[in-house]
C-alpha positions as CSV (number, residue, x, y, z in Angstrom):
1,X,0.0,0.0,0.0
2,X,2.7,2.2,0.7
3,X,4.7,1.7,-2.5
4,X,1.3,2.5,-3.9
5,X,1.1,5.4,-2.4
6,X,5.2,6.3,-3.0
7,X,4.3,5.5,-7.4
8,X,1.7,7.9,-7.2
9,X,3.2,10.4,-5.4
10,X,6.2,10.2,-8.1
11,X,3.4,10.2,-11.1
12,X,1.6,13.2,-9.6
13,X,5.4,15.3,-9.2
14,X,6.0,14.2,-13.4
15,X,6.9,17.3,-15.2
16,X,3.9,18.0,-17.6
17,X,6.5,20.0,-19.8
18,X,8.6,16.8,-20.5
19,X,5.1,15.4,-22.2
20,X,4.6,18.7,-24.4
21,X,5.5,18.1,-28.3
22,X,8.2,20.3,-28.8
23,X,6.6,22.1,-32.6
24,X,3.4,23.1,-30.8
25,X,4.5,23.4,-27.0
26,X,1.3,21.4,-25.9
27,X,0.4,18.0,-24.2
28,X,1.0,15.7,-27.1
29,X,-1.7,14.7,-29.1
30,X,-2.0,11.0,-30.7
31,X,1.8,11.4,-29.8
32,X,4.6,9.3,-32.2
33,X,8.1,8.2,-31.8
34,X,10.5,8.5,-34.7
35,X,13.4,7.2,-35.6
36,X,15.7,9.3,-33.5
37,X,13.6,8.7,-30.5
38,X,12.3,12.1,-30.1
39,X,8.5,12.2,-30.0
40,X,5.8,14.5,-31.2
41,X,2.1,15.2,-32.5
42,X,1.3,12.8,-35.7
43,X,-0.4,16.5,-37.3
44,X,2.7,19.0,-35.6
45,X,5.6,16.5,-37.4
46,X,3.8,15.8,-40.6
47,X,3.1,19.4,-41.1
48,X,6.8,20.0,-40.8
49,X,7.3,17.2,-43.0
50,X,5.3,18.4,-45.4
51,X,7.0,21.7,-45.3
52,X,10.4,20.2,-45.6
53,X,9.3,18.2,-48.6
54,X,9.7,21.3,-50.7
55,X,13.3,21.9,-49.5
56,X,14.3,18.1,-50.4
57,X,14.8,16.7,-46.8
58,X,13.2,15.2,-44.3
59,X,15.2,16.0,-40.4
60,X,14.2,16.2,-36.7
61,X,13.2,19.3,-35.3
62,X,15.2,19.2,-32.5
63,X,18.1,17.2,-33.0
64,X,18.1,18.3,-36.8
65,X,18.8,14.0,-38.0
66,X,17.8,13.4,-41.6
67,X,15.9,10.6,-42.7
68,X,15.9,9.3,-46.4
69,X,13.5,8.2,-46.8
70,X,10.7,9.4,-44.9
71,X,10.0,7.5,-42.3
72,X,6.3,5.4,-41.0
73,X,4.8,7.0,-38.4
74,X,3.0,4.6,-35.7
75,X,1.3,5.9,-32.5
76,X,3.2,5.2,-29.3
77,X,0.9,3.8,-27.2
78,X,2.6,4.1,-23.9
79,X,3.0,7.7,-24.2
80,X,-0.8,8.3,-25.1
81,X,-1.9,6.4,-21.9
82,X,0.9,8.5,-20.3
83,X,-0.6,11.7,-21.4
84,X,-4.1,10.8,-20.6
85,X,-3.2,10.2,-16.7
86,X,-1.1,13.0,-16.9
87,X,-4.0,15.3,-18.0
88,X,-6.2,13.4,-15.6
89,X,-3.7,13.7,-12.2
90,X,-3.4,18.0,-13.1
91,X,-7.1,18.3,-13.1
92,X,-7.7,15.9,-9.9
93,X,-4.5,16.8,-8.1
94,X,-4.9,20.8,-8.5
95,X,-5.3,22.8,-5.4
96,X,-8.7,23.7,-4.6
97,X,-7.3,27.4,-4.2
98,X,-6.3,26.8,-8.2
99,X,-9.3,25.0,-9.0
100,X,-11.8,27.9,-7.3
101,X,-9.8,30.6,-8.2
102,X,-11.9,33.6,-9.8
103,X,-10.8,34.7,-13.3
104,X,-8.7,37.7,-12.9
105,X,-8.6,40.9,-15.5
106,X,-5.7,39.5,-17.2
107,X,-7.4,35.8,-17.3
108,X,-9.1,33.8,-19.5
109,X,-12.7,33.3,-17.6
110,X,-14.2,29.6,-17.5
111,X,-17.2,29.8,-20.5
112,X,-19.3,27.3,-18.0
113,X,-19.0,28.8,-14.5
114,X,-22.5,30.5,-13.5
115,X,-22.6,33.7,-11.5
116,X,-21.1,37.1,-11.5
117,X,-17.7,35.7,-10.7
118,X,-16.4,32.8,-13.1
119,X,-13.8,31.0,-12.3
120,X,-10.2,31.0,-14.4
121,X,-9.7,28.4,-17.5
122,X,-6.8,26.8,-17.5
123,X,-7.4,25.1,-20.6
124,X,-9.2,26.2,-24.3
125,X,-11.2,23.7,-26.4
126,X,-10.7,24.2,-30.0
127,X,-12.9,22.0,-31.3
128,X,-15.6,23.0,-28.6
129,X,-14.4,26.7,-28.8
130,X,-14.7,26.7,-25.4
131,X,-12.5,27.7,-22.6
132,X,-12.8,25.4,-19.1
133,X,-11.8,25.8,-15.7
134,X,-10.4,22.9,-14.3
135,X,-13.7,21.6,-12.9
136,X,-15.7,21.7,-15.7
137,X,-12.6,20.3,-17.6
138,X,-12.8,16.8,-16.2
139,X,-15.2,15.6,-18.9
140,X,-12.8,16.3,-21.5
141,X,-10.2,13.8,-19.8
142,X,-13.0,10.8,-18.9
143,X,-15.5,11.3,-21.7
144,X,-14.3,9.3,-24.5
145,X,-16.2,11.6,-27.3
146,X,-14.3,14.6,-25.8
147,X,-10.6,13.2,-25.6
148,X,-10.3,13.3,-29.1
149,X,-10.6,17.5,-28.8
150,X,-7.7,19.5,-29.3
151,X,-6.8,20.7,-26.1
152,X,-4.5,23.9,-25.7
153,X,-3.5,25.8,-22.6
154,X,-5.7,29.0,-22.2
155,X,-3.0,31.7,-22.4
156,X,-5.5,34.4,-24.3
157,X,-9.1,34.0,-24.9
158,X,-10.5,32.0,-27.6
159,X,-12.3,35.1,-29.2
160,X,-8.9,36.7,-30.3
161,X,-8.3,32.9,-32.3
162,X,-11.3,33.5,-33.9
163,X,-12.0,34.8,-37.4
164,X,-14.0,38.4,-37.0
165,X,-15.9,38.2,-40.2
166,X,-17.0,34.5,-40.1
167,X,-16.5,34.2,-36.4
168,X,-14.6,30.9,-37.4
169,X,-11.4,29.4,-35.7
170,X,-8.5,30.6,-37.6
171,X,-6.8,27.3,-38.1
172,X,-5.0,28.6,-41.9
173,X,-2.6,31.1,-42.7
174,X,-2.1,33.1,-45.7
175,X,1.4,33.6,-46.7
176,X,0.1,36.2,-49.5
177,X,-1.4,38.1,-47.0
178,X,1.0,37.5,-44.1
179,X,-2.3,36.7,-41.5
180,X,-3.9,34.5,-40.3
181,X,-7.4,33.1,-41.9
182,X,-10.5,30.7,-41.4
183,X,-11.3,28.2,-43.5
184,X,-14.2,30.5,-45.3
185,X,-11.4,32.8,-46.1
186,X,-9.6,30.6,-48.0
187,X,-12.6,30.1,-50.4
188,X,-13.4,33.8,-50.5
189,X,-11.0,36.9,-50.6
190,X,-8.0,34.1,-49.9
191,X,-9.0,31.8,-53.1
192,X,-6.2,32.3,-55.2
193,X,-3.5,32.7,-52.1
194,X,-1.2,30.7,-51.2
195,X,-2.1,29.0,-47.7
196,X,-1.2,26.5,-45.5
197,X,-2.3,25.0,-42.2
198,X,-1.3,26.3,-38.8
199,X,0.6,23.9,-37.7
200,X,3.0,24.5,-40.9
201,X,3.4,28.1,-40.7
202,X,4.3,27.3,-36.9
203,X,7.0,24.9,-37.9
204,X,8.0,27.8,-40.4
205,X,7.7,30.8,-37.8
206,X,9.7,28.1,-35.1
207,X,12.7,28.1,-37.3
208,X,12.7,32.1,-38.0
209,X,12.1,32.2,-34.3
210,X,14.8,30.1,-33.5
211,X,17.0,32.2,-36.1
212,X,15.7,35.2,-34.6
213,X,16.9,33.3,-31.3
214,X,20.5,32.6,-32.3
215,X,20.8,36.2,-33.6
216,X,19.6,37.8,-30.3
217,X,22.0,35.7,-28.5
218,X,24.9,36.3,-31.1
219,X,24.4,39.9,-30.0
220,X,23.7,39.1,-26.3
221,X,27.7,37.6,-26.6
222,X,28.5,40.2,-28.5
223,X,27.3,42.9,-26.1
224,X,28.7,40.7,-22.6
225,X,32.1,40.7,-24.7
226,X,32.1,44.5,-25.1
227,X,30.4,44.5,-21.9
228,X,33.6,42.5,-20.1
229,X,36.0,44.8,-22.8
230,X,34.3,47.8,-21.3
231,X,34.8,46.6,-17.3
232,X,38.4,45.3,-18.4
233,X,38.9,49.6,-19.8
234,X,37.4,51.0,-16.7
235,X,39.8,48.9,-14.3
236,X,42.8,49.7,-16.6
237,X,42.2,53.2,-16.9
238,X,41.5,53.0,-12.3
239,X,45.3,51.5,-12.5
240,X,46.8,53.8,-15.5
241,X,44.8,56.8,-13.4
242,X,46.4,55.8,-10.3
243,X,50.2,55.2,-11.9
244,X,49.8,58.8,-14.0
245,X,48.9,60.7,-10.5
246,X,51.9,58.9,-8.8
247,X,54.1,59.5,-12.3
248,X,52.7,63.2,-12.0
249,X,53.4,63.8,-8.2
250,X,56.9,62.3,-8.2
251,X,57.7,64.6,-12.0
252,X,55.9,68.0,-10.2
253,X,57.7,66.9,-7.0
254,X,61.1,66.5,-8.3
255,X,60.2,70.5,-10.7
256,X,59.5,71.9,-7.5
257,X,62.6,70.7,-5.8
258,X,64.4,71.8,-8.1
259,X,63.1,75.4,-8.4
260,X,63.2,75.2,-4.6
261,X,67.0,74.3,-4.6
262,X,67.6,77.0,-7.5
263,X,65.6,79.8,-5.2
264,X,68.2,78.3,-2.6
265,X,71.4,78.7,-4.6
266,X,70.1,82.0,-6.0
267,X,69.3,83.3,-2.6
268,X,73.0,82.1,-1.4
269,X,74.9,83.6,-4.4
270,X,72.9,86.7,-3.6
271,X,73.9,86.6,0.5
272,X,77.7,85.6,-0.5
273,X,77.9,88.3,-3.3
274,X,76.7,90.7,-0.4
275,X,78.9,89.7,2.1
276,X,82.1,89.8,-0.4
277,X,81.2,93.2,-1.1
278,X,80.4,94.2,2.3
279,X,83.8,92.8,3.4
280,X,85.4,94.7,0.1
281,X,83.5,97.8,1.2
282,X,84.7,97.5,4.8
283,X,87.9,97.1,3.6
284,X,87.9,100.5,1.4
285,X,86.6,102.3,3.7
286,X,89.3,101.4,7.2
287,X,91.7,102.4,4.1
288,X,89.6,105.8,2.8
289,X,89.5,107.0,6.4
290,X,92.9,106.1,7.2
291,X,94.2,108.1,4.1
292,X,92.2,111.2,5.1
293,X,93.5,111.2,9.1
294,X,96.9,111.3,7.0
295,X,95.6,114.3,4.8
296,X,94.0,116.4,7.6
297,X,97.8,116.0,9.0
298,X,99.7,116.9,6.8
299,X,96.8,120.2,6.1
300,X,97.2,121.1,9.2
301,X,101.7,120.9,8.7
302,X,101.2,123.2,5.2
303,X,99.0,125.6,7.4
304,X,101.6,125.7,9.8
305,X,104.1,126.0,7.4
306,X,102.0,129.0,5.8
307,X,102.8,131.4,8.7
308,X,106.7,130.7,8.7
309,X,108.5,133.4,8.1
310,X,111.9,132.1,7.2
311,X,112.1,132.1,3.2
312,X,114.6,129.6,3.1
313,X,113.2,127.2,5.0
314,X,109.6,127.6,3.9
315,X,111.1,126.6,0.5
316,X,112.7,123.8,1.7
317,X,109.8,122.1,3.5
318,X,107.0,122.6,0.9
319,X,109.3,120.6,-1.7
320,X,109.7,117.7,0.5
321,X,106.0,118.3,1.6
322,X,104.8,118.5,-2.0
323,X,106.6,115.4,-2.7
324,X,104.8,113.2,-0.5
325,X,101.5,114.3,-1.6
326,X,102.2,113.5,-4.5
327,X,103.1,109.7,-3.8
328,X,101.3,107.0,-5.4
329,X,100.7,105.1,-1.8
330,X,97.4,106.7,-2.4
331,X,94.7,104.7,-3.0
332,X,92.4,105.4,-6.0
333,X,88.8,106.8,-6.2
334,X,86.3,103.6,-4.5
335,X,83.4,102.9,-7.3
336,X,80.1,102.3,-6.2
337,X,78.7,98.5,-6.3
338,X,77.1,97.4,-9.1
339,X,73.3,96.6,-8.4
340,X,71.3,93.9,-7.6
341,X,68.6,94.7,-10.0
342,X,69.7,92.9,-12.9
343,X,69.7,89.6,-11.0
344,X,65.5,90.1,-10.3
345,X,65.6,90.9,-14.4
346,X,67.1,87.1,-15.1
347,X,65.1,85.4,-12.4
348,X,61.7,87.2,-13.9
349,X,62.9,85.9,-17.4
350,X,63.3,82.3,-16.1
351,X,59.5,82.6,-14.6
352,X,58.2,84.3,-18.3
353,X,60.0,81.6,-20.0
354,X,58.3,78.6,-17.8
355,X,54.9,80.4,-18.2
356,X,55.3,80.2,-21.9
357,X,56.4,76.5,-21.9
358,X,53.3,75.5,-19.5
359,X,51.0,77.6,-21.7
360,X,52.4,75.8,-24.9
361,X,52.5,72.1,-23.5
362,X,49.2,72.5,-21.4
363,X,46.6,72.5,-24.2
364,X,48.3,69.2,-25.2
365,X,48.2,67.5,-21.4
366,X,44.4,68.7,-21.0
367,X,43.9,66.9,-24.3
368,X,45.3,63.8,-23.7
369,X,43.5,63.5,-20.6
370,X,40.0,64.6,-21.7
371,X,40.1,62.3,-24.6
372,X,38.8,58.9,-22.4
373,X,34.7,58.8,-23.3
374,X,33.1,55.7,-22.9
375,X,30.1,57.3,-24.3
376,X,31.9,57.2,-28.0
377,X,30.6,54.2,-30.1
378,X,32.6,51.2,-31.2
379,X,35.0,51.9,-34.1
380,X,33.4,51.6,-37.5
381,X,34.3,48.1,-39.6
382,X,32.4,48.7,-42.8
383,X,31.9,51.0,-45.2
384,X,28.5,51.2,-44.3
385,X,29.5,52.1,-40.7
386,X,31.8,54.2,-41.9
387,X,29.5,56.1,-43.8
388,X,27.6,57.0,-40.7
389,X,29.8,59.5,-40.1
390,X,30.2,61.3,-43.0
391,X,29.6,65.2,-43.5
392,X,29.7,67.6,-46.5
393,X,33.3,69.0,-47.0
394,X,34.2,71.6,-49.8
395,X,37.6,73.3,-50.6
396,X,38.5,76.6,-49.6
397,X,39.5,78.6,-52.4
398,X,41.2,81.1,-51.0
399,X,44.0,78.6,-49.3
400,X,44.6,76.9,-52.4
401,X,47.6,76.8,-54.6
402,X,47.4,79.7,-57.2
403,X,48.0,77.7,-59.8
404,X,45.4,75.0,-58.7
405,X,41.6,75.1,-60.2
406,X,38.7,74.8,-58.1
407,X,35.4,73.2,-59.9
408,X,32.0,75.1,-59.4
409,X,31.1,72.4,-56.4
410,X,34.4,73.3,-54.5
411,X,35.1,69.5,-54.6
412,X,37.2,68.7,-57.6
413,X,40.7,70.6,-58.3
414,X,42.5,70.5,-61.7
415,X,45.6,72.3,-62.7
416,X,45.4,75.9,-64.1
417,X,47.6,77.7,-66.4
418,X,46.2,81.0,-65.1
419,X,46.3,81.6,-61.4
420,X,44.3,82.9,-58.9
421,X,44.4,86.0,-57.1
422,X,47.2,86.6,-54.5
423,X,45.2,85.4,-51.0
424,X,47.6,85.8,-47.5
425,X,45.7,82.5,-46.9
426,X,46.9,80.9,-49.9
427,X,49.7,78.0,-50.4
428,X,52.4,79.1,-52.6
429,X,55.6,76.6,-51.8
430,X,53.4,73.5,-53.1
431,X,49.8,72.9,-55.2
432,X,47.9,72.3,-52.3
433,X,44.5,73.0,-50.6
434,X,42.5,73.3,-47.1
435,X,39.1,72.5,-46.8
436,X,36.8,75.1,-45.3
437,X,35.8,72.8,-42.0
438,X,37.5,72.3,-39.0
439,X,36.7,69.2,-37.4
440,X,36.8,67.9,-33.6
441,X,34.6,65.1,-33.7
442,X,34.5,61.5,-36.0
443,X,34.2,62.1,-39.6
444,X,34.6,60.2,-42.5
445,X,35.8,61.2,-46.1
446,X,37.2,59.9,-49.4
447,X,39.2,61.0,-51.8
448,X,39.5,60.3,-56.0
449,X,42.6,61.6,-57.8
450,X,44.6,61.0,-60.8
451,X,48.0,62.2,-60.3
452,X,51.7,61.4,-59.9
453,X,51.3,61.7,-56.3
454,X,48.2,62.4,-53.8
455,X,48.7,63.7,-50.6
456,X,45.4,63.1,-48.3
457,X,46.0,65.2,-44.8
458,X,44.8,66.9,-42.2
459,X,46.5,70.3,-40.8
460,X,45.4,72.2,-38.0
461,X,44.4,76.0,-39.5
462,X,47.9,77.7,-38.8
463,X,50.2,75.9,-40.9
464,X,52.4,77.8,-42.6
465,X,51.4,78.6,-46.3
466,X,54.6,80.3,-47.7
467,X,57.5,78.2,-46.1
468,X,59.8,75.8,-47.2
469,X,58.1,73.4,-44.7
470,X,54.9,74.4,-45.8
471,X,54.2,70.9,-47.6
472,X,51.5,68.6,-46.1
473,X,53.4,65.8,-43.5
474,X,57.0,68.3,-43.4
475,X,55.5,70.2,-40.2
476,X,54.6,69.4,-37.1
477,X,50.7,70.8,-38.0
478,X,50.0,68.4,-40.4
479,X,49.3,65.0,-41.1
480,X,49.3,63.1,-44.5
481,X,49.4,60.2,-46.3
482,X,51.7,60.1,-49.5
483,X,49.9,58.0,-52.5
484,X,51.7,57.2,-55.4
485,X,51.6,54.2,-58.4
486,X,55.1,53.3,-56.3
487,X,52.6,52.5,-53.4
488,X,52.3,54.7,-50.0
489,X,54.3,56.6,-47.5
490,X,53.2,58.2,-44.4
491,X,54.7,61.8,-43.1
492,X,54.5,64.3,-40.3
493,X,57.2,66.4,-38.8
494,X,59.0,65.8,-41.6
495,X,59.4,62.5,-40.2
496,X,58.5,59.4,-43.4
497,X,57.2,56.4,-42.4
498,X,57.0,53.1,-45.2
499,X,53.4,52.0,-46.0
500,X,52.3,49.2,-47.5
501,X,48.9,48.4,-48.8
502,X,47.3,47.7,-52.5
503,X,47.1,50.4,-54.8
504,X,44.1,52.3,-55.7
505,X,42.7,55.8,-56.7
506,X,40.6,56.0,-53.8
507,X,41.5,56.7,-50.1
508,X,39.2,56.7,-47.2
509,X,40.2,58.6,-44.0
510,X,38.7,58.4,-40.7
511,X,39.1,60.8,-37.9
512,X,38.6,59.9,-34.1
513,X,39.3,63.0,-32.9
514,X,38.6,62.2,-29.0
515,X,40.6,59.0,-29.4
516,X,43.0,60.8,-31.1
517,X,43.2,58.3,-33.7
518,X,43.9,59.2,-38.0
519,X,43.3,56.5,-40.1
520,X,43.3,56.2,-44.2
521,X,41.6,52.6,-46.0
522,X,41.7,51.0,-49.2
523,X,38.2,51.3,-50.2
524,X,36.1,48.4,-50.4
525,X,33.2,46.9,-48.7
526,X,35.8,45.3,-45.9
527,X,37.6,48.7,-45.4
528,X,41.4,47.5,-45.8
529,X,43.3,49.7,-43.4
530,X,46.7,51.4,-44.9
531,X,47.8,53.1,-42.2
532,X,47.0,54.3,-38.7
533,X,48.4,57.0,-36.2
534,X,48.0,57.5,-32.6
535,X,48.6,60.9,-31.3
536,X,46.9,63.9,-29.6
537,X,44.4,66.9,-31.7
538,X,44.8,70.2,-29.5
539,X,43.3,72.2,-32.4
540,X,40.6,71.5,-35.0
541,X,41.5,69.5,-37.7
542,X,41.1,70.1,-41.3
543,X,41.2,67.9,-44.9
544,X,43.7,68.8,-47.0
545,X,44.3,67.7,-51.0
546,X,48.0,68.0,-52.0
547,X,48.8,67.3,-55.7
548,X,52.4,66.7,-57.7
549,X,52.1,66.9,-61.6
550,X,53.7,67.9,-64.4
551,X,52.6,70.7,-66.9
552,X,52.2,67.7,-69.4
553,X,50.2,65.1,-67.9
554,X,46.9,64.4,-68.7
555,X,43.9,64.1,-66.9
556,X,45.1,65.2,-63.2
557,X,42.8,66.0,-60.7
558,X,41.6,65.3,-57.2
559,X,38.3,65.4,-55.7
560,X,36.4,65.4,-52.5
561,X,34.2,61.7,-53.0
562,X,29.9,63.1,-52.6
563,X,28.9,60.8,-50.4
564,X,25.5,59.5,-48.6
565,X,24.7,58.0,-45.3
């Protein structure tokens, strides 16, 4: 009696989802096994069948194995009486809270309860088009007319199944039409559509969902893996944060050591210097004060000698008198000491010069700091992506070379035998051109020429125009990519760098300004990259076109690419 009791307990805790045929996601129906061992609903497989015909196979829905040729369906008997007590333990064993629980707003309402408050359906009748709460679903599972009805769980109510104009179950979908249909409709406005059954369209919509499934979950990885990339960024820019304020302390630490030890030594060299001279000054004047005790003596023996009146002797002193103030043991004349002054002059030209430097290298330390935004999308792969961040861009004609020709759209230039106008904007060292935009944010461009040699570049707005090192890449303000039928070179601060790629007459170049990023591509649907450089913008950018030619050549140009998102 006990084990009795133990085998029903284990039948009533059977998972009713492990009985559920895995095309329709119900309690199998005149369930089969085939070949693979999976089973299903005779209607649910053959409809998948029949939809597979067309394609030439013949496979498991879940374990995708093919079958050639098609194999005989028989009805597993086991699994049908296992269904039926199944269906029969959920209605007897549910709760009576389940079983007398009132239909909510969001329920599906019993179609047989009586009174103002019907109870919930748990399951839907379609053959009855009736909805049943579990109570008045017992019939269904011990009547034997009423266990051949098609059974599904009551999710939404039967009314939204049903057909508004014939106020028929829609059991038929039309493909033409993309909706589903009664069987009236596909005799009447549908006639000439193409249809098929339900249970077809579901194996059909099962596989687009299960596509639809594998790409959501392709992106799901894709977005845990930028997701990860993104934590792995913010705990490397916590430790490169932590090891530039340490790097920063220790640099400003060791600058203001050494101003302090400079202020030191200055202040020393100042005290010393002032003590030498004090002790030189002290020196003069024991000696100044001693030689005028000697004068006032020897005034006082000529005033003396003044009031003498022996002739001959008066004569005789004042010669050896004179003599001796005459000697050379005097000392000269003391000068003054030099000032101070000139000292505060140098030390106020070392504090101008630093203020100079920090102004100049500052713009370029805020830069490289501010540049981190984890707000920026990920870099473009494809042209299409690329494209998303292009912008109209059109030459400037009064920076280009005099002898360079600007088209009526200011995106093509040829060459010109008559020149323009003197411009104090305007290149005259090399036949080259700025664009009219400064840019500070992503932008994308291209660039078609026909030339000995293209230069594609960027240059911030004060680049020299007149100079020897006025040519895109030969300054530090400008950035550019040599293009040649030789193959490619890359230059900035007069500074060549080799580049190898495969030729072509058409250049794409992406700027990241905040990531501080210039790139140039081969175009092509896979973007092949040429080159790349890492550095930091501290002005706006702009696109410049540089051109070599000779008189004689035919055909040169190069234009700005019109472009569409």
């Amino acid at each position: 009696m006990a084990d009795k009791q133990q085998r029903r307990q284990h039948g009533d805790e059977l998972d009713q989802e492990q009985f559920c045929c895995s095309v329709c996601l119900d309690l199998l129906k005149e369930p089969v096994t085939i070949n693979c061992g999976h089973s299903y609903c005779r209607g649910c497989i053959e409809g998948y069948w029949d939809q597979e015909k067309e394609k030439g196979g013949c496979s498991c829905p879940l374990c995708r194995q093919t079958f050639n040729p098609r194999p005989l369906l028989k009805r597993n008997n086991m699994l049908v009486k296992v269904v039926e007590k199944l269906k029969m333990t959920s209605t007897q064993q549910a709760s009576p809270s389940a079983a007398l629980a009132c239909a909510g707003p969001a329920d599906v309402a019993c179609d047989f309860c009586c009174g103002t408050k019907p109870k919930k359906a748990t399951m839907s009748c379609l053959t009855c088009l009736a909805s049943y709460c579990p109570a008045h679903l017992e019939p269904h599972y011990s009547v034997a007319v009423l266990k051949t009805h098609q059974l599904v769980s009551a999710r939404i109510p039967l009314q939204d199944k049903m057909c508004t104009k014939h106020n028929k179950l829609m059991e038929a979908y039309c493909k033409t039409d993309k909706q589903l249909v009664c069987s009236l409709c596909t005799i009447e406005e549908h006639r000439d559509h193409k249809v098929v059954s339900v249970s077809v369209q579901k194996a059909e919509t099962e596989n687009l969902l299960s596509l639809s499934r594998k790409k959501v979950q392709e992106t799901s990885q894709q977005r845990e893996k930028e997701l990860k990339e993104l934590i792995q960024a913010e705990n490397d820019l916590k430790i490169s944060t932590q090891e530039a304020l340490k790097d920063c302390d220790r640099i400003f630490a060791k600058m203001i050591s050494s101003m302090k030890r400079r202020r030191s030594e200055v202040k020393q060299l100042i005290e010393g210097q002032e003590k030498t001279a004090a002790a030189q000054a002290e020196a003069i004047r024991l000696q100044l004060e001693e030689e005028i005790a000697k004068l006032r003596r020897r005034d006082g023996e000529l005033e003396r000698l003044s009031h003498a009146d022996d002739h001959i002797h008066l004569i005789q002193i004042f010669q050896s008198l004179s003599t001796s103030c005459d000697s050379s043991d005097f000392p000269p004349a003391a000068v003054p000491p030099r000032s101070l002054r000139e000292v505060t002059h140098c030390v106020s030209e070392l504090r101008d010069k630093l203020e100079i430097a920090l102004e100049e290298t500052w713009p370029r330390i805020s830069a490289t700091v501010s540049y981190v935004d984890f707000s920026l999308s990920p870099a473009p792969n494809t042209r299409a992506e690329f494209l998303h961040y292009c912008r109209p861009l059109t030459l400037d004609v009064t920076s280009n070379y005099a002898y360079l020709h600007l088209m009526s759209d200011y995106r093509m230039m040829k060459p010109s035998p008559s020149p323009y106008s003197a411009q104090p904007e305007r290149f005259t060292k090399f036949p080259q051109v700025l664009c009219r935009e400064g840019l500070s944010e992503r932008c994308y461009w291209e660039v078609e020429w026909n030339a000995r040699t293209l230069s594609a570049a960027v240059a911030y707005k004060d680049i020299a125009r007149a100079s020897d090192d006025s040519r895109f890449g030969n300054n530090d303000k400008s950035w550019s990519l040599e293009c040649s039928a030789n193959g490619y070179s890359f230059r900035h601060n007069n500074v060549e760098t080799a580049v190898s790629g495969p030729h072509c007459y058409k250049i794409g170049v992406f700027l990241d300004y905040k990531a501080g990023t210039l790139s140039f591509y081969h175009v092509s649907d896979l973007m092949v990259l040429l080159h790349r450089v890492h550095t930091t913008f501290t002005q706006p950018l702009y696109p410049g076109l540089g051109l070599n030619y000779e008189w004689y050549d035919i055909g040169v140009f190069a234009q700005l690419v019109k472009l569409r998102k």
